[in-house]
N, C-alpha and C positions, 0 to 999 in steps of 0.2 A: 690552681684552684681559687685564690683569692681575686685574681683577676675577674675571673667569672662571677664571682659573687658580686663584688662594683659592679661588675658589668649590666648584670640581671637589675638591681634595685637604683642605678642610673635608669636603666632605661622602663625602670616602672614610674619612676618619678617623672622622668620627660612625659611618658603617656598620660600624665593625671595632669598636667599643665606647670610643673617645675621648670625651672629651669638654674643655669648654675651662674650662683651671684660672686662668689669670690672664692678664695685658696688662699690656707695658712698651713703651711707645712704639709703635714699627708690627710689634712682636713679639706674637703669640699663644704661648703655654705651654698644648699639649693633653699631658693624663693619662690612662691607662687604669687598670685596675682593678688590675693587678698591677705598677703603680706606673714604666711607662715611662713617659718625657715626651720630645717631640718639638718644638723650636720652628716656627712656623710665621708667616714675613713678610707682612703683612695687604699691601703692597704687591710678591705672587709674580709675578716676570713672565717665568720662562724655566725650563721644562718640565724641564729636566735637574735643576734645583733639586727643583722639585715632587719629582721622579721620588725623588731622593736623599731628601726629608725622605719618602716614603713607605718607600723602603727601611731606613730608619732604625725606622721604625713595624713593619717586619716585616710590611708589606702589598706582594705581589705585583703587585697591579695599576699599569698607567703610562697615566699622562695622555700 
C-alpha cells in the first residue's frame, strides 16, 4: 500500500514539472523549475500526508 502512495504523488509531481533533486535516508527532495522543493517519504503511507506534501507543491489534485 505504501508503495502505491509514493508512487501516485511521484508521479503527480513529475506531471506538474518536478523532478527529484537528491535523497537522504527514506526522504526524496523534488525541485521544480522556479526553485520550489517539497520533501517527499519513499516510505508514504497515509494519503492526508500525500494530500499535504501536494498541497505544499501547489498541486490541486488528491490522492
Amino acid at each position: 500500500m505504501s508503495a502505491g502512495l509514493y508512487r501516485q504523488v511521484a508521479a503527480l509531481l513529475a506531471a506538474h514539472g518536478f523532478s527529484l533533486a537528491g535523497q537522504r535516508g527514506s526522504h526524496q527532495k523534488w525541485k521544480n523549475d522556479a526553485g520550489l522543493a517539497v520533501a517527499l517519504p519513499v516510505t508514504l503511507v497515509s494519503r492526508h500526508t500525500g494530500n499535504a506534501i501536494l498541497r505544499q507543491a501547489g498541486i490541486s489534485a488528491k490522492i
